[in-house]
Backbone as a printed PyTorch tensor [residue, N CA C, xyz], in Angstrom:
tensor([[[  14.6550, -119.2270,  153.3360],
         [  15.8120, -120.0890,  153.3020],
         [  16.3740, -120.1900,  154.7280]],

        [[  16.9160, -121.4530,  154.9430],
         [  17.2010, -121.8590,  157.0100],
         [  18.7320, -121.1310,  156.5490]],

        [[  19.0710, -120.9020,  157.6620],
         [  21.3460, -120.7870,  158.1890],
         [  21.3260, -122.0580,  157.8010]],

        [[  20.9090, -122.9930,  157.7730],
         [  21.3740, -124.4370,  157.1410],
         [  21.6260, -124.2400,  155.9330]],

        [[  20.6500, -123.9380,  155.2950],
         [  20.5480, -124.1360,  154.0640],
         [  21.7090, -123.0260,  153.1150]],

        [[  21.8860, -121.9840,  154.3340],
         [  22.5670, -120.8240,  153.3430],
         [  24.1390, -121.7940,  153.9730]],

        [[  24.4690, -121.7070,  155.0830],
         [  25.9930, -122.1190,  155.5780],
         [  26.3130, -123.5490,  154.3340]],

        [[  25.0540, -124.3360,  154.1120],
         [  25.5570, -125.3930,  153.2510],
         [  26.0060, -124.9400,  151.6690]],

        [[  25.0040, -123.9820,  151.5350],
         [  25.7500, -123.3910,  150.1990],
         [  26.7860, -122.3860,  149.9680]],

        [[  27.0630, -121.5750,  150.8560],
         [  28.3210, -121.1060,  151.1060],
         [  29.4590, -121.9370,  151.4380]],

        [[  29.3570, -123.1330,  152.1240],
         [  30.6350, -123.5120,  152.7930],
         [  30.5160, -124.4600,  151.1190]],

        [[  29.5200, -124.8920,  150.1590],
         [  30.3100, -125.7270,  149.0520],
         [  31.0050, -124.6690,  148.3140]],

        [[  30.0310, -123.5770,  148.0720],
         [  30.7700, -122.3900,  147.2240],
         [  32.3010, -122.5730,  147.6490]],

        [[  32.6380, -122.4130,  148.4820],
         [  34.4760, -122.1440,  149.3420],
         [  34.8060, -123.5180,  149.0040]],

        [[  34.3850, -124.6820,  149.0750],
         [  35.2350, -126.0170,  148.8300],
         [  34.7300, -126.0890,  147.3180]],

        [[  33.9080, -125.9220,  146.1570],
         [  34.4100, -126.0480,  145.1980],
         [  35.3800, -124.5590,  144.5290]],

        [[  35.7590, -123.4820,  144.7840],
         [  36.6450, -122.4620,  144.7240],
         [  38.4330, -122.8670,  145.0970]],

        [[  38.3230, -123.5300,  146.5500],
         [  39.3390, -123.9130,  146.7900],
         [  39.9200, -125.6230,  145.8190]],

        [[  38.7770, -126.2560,  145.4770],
         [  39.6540, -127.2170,  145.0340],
         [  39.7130, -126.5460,  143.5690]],

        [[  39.3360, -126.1720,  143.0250],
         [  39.4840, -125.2810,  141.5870],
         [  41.3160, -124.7330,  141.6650]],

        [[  41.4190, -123.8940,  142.6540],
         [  42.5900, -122.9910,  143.2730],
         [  43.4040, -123.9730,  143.5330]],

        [[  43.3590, -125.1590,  144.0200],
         [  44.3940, -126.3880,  144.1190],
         [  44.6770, -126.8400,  142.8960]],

        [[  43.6400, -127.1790,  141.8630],
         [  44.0060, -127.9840,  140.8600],
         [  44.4950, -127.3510,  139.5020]],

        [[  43.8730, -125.5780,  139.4890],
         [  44.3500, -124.8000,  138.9430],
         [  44.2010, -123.1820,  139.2150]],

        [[  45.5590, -122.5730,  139.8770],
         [  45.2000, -121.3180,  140.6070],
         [  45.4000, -120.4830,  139.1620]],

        [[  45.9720, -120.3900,  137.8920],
         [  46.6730, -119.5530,  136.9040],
         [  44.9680, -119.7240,  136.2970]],

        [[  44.0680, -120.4840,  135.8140],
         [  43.1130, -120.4170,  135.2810],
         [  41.9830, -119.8430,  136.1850]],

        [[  41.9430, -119.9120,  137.4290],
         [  40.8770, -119.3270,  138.2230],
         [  41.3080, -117.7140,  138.2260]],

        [[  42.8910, -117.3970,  138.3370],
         [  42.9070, -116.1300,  138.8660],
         [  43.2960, -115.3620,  137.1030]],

        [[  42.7580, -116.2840,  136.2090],
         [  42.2610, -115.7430,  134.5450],
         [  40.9680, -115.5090,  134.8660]],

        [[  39.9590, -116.4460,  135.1920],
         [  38.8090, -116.1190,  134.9980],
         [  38.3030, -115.1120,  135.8410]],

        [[  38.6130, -115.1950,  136.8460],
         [  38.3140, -113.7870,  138.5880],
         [  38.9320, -112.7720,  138.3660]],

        [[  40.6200, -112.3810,  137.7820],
         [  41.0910, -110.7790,  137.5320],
         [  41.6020, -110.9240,  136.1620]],

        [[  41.3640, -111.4800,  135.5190],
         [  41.9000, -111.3100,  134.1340],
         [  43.9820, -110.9220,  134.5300]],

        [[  44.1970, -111.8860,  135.1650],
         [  45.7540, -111.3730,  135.2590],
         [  46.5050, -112.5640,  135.7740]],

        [[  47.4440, -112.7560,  135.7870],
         [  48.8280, -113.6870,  134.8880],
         [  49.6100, -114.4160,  136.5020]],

        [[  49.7850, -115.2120,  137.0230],
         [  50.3880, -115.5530,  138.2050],
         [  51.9730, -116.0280,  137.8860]],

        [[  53.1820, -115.3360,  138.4380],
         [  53.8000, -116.0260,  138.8020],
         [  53.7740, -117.2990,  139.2640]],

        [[  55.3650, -118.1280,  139.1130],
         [  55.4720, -119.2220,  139.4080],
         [  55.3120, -118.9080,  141.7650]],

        [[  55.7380, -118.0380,  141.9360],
         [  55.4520, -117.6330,  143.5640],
         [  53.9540, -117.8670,  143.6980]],

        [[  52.8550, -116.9840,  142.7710],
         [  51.8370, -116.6140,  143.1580],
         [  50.8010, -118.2730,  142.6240]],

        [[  51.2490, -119.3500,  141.4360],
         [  50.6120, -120.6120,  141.6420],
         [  50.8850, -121.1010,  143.1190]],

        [[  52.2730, -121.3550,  144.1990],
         [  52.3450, -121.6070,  145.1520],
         [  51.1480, -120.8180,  146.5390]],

        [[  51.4380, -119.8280,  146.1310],
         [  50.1680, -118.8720,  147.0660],
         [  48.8390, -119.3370,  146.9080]],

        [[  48.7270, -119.1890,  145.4970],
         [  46.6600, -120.2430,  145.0710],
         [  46.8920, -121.3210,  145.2680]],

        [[  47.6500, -121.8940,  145.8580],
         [  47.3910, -123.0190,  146.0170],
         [  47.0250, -123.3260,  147.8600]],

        [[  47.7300, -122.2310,  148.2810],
         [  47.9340, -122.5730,  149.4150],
         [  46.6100, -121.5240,  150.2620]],

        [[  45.9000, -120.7190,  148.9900],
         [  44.6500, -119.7580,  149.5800],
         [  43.4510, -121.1860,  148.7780]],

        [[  43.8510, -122.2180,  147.8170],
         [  43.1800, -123.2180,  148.2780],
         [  42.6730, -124.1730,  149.0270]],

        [[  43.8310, -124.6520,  149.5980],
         [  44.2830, -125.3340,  150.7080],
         [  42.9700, -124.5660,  151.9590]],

        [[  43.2700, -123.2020,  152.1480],
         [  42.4820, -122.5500,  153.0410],
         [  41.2120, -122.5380,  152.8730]],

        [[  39.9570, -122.1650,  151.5030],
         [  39.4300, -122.0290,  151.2390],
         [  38.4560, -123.5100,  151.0710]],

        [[  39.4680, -124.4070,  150.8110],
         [  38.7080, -126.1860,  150.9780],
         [  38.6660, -126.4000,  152.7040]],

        [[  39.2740, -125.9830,  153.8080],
         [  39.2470, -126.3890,  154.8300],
         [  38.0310, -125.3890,  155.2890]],

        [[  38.2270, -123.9850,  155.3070],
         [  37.1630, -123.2840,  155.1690],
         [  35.6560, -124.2030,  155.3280]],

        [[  35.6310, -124.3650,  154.3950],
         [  34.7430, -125.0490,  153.5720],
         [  34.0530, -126.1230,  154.2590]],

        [[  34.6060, -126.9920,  154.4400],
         [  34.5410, -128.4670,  155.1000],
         [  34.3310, -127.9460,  156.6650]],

        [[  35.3220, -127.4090,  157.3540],
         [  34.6650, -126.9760,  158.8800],
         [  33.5630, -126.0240,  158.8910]],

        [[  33.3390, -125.9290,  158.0470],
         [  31.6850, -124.8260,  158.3240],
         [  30.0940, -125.6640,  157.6140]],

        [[  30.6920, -126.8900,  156.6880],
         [  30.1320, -127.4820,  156.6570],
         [  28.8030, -128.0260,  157.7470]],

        [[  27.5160, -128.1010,  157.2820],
         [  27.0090, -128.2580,  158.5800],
         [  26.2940, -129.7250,  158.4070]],

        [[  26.6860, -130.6550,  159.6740],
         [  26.4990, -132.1120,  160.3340],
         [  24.7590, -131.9040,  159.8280]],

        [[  24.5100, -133.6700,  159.3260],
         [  22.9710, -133.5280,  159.8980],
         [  22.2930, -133.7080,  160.7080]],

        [[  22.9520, -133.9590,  161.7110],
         [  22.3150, -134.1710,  163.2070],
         [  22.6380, -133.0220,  164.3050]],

        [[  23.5690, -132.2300,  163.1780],
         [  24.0490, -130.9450,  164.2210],
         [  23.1080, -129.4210,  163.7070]],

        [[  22.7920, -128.4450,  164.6730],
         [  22.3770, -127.2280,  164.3410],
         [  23.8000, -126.3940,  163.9290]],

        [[  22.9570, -125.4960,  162.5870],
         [  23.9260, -124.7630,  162.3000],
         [  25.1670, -124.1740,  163.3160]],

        [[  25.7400, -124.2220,  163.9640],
         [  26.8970, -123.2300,  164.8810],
         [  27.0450, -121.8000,  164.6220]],

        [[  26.9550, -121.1500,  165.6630],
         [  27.3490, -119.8010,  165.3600],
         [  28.9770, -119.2590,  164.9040]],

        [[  29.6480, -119.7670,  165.5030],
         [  30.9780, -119.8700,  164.4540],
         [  30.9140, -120.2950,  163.1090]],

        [[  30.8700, -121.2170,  162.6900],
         [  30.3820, -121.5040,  161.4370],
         [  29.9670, -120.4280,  160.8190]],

        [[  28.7470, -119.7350,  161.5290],
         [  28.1320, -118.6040,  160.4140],
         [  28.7420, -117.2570,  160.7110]],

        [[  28.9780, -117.1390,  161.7160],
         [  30.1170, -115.9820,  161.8270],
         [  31.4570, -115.9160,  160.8480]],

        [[  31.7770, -117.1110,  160.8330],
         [  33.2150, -117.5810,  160.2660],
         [  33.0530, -116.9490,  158.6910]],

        [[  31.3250, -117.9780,  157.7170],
         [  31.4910, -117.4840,  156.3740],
         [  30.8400, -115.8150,  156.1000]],

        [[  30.1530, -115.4090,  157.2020],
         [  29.5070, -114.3720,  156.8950],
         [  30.8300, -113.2840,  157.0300]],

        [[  31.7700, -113.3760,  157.6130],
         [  33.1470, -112.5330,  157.5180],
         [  33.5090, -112.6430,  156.6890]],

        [[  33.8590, -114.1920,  155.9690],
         [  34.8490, -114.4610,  154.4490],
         [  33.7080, -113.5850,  153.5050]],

        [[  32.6560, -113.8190,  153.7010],
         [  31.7070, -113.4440,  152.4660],
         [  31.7640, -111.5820,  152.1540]],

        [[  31.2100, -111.3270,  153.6890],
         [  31.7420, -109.8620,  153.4600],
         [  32.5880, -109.0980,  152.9700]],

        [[  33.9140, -109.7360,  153.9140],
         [  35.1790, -109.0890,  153.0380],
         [  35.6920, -109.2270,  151.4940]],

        [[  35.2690, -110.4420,  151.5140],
         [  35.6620, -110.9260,  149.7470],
         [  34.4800, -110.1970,  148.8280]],

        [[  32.9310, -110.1810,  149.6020],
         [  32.5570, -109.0810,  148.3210],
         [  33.2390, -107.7540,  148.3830]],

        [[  33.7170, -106.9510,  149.1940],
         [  34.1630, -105.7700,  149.7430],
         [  35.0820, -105.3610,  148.4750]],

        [[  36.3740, -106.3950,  148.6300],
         [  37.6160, -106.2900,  148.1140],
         [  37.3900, -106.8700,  146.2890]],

        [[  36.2180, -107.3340,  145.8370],
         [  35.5250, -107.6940,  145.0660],
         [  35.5250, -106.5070,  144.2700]],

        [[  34.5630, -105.6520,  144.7060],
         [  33.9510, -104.4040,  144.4490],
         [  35.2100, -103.2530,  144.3330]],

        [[  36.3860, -103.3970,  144.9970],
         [  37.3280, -102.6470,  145.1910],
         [  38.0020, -102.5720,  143.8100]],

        [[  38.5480, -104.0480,  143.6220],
         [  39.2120, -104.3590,  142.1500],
         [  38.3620, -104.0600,  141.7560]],

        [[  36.8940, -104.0500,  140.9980],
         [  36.0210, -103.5150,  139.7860],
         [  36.1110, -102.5720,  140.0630]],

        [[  35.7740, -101.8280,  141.1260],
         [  35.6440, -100.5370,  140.7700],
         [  37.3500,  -99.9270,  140.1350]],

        [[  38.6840,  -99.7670,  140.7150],
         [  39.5040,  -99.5920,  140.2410],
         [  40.0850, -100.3560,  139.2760]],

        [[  39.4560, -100.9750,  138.6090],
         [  39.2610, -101.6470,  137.6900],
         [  40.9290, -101.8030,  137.2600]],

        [[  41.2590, -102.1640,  138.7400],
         [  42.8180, -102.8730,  137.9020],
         [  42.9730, -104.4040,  137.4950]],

        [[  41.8150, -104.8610,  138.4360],
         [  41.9970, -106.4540,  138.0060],
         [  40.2480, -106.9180,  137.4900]],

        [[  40.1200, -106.8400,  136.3540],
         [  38.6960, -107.1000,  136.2250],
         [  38.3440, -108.7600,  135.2960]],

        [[  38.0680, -109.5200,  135.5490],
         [  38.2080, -110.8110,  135.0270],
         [  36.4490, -111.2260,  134.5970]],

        [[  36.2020, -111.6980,  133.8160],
         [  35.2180, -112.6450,  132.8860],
         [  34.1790, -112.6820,  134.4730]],

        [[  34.6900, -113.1240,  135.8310],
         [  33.9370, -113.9140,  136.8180],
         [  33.7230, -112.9210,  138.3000]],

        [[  34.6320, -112.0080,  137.8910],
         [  34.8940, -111.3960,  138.9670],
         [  33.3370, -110.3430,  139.3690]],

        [[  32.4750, -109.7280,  138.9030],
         [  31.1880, -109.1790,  139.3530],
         [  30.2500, -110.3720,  139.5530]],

        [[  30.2660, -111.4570,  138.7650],
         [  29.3670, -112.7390,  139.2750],
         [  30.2270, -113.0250,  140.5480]],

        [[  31.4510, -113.1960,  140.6370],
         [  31.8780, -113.7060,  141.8690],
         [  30.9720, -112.8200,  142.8480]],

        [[  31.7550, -111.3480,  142.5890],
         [  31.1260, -110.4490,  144.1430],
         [  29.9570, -110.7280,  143.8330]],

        [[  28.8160, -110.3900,  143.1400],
         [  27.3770, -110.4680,  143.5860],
         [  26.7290, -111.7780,  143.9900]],

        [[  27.9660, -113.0530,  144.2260],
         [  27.3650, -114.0630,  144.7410],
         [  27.8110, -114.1440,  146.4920]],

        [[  29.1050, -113.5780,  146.7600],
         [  29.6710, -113.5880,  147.9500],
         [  29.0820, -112.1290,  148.8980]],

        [[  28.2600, -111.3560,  147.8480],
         [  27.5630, -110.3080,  148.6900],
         [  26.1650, -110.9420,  148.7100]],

        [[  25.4960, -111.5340,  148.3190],
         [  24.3980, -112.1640,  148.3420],
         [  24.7460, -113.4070,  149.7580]],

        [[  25.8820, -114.0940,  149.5070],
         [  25.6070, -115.1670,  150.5900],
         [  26.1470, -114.3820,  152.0970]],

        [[  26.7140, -113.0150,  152.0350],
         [  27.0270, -112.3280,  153.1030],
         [  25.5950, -111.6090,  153.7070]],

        [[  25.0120, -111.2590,  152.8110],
         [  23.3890, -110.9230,  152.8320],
         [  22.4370, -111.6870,  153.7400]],

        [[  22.4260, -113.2590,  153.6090],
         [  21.8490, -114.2100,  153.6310],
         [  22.5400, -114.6950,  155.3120]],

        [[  23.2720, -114.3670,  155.2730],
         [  24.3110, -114.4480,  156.6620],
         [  23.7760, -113.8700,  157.8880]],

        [[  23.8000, -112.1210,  156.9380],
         [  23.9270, -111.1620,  158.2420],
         [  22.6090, -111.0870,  159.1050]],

        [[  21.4300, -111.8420,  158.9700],
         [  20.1990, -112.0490,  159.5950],
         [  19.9960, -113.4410,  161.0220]],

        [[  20.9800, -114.3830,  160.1050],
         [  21.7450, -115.2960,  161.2490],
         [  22.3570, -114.8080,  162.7570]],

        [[  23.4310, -113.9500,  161.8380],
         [  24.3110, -113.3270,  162.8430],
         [  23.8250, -112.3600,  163.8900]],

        [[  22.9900, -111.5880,  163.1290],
         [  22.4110, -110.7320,  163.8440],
         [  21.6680, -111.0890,  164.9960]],

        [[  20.8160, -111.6940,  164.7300],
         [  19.9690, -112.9090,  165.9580],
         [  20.9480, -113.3040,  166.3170]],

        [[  21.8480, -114.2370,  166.4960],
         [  22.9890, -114.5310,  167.5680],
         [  23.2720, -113.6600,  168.3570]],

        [[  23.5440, -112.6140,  167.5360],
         [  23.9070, -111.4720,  168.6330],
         [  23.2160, -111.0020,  170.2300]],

        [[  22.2130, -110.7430,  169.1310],
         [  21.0790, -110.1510,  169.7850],
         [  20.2330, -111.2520,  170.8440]],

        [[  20.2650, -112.0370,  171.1620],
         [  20.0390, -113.2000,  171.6870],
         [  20.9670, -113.4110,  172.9370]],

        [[  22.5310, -113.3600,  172.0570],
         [  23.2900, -113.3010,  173.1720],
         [  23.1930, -112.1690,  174.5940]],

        [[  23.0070, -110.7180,  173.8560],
         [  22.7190, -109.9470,  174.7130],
         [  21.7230, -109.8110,  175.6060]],

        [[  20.4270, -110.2160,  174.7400],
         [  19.4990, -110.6870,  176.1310],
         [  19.8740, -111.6090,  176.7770]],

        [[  20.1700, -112.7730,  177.1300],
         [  20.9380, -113.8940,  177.6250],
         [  21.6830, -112.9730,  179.0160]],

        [[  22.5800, -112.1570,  178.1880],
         [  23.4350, -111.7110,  179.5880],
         [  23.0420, -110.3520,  180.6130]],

        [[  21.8880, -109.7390,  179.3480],
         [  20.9180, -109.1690,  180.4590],
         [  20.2350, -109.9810,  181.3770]],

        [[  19.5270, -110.8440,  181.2220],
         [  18.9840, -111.3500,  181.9870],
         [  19.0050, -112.3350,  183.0580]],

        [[  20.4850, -112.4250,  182.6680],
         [  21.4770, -112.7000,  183.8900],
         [  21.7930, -112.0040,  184.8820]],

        [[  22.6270, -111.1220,  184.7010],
         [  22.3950, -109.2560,  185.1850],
         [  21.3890, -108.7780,  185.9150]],

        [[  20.2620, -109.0740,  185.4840],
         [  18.9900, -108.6810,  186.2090],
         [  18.2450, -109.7370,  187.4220]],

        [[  18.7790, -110.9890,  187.1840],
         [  18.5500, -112.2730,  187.7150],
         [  19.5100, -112.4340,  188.8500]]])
């Protein structure tokens, strides 16, 4: 599978999540923790929608453009941390919802799928400035 191919399915994953979270944050955060939102906390999903659709759309990748390393830096962080904190609620199983282990094992899978991208960036970069250094 290309960083194209994974950044394109991660960045829809985040824009269909976020418009879900716009159009209904009390039914998403039923199906993800099994738990109840204030009238405060619909304003908050709405506004971690808001984030999660822009997300989304700027990491989106052009077809005339190569993947960006921001871009994949950008979802391979969201992906990480959100399986992280994923795994946190199940395991302390204070918020455990219908979606919430499919969620993490899809946002640790596309963090998975990431960290081989990233890694080569890295590592690329550093030769780059060795061999500057040495040059």
């Amino acid at each position: 599978m290309t960083t194209r191919m994974v950044l394109a399915i991660s960045a829809a994953v985040e824009v269909l999540a976020g418009l879900v979270l716009i159009a209904s944050p009390t039914l998403f955060v039923q199906l993800l923790l099994r738990a109840n939102l204030s009238d405060e906390g619909v304003a908050v999903g709405r506004v971690g929608g808001f984030a999660l659709l822009s997300l989304g759309l700027a990491c989106w990748p052009a077809r005339a453009v190569i993947a960006t390393r921001q871009s994949t830096w950008a979802l391979f962080t969201y992906n990480l941390l959100t399986a992280i904190y994923l795994v946190y609620l199940g395991v302390s199983r204070e918020f455990v919802g219908f979606l919430l282990w499919p969620a993490c094992a899809l946002h640790a899978l596309l963090a998975l799928l990431l960290a081989h991208p990233v890694y080569e960036a890295v590592r690329r970069e550093r030769l780059a400035i060795q061999s500057s250094k040495a040059g």
